[in-house]
N, C-alpha and C positions, 0 to 999 in steps of 0.2 A: 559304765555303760547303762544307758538306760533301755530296762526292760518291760513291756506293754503292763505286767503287774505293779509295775512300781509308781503308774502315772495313775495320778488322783485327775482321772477328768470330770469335765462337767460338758455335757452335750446343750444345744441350746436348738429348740426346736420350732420350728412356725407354726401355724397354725392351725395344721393338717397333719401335726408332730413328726413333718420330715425334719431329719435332726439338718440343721442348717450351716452350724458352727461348732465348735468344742475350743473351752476355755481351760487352760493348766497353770497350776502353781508357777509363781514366777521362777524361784527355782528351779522347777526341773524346765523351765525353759531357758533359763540361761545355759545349766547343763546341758542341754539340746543344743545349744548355738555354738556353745564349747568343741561338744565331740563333731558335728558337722564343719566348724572351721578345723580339725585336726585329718577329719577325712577326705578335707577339700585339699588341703594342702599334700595329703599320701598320694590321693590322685592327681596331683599337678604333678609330683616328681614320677609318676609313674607310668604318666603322656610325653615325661623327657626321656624318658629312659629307651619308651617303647619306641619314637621319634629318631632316637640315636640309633637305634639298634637296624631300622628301616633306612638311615642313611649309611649306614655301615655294607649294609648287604646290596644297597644301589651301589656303593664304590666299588665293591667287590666285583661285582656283574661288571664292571667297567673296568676294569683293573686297577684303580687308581691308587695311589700310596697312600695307606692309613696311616694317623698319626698314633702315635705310641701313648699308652696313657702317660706314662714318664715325660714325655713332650707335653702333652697336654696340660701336665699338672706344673711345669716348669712356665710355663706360661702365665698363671693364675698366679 
């Protein structure tokens, strides 16, 4: 994981030295792309989960027959 100590930045500043940009080693930018594509993908299963869990309790309120995980997975 990368930690705010561990990035060698370089700020780049205009002319009034508001800092405008900041430049990083390619590496820890790829590492940056890295753990952001692994935390995008925790979040996508974790909008399924939350998603399922929301049509679960619509069916519920409705009475309607939930499928069994065992069904579900006999399915797949």
């Amino acid at each position: 994981m990368i930690t705010d100590n561990m990035l060698n930045l370089n700020y780049i500043t205009d002319a009034a030295g508001n800092q405008i940009a900041v430049q990083i080693p390619l590496n820890d930018w790829l590492l940056f792309q890295k753990e952001y594509e692994e935390i995008k993908r925790k979040l996508e299963v974790l909008a399924g989960i939350k998603e399922a869990l929301q049509e679960v309790h619509e069916a519920r309120k409705k009475n309607q027959k939930l499928q069994t995980l065992t069904e579900f997975l006999n399915e797949c």
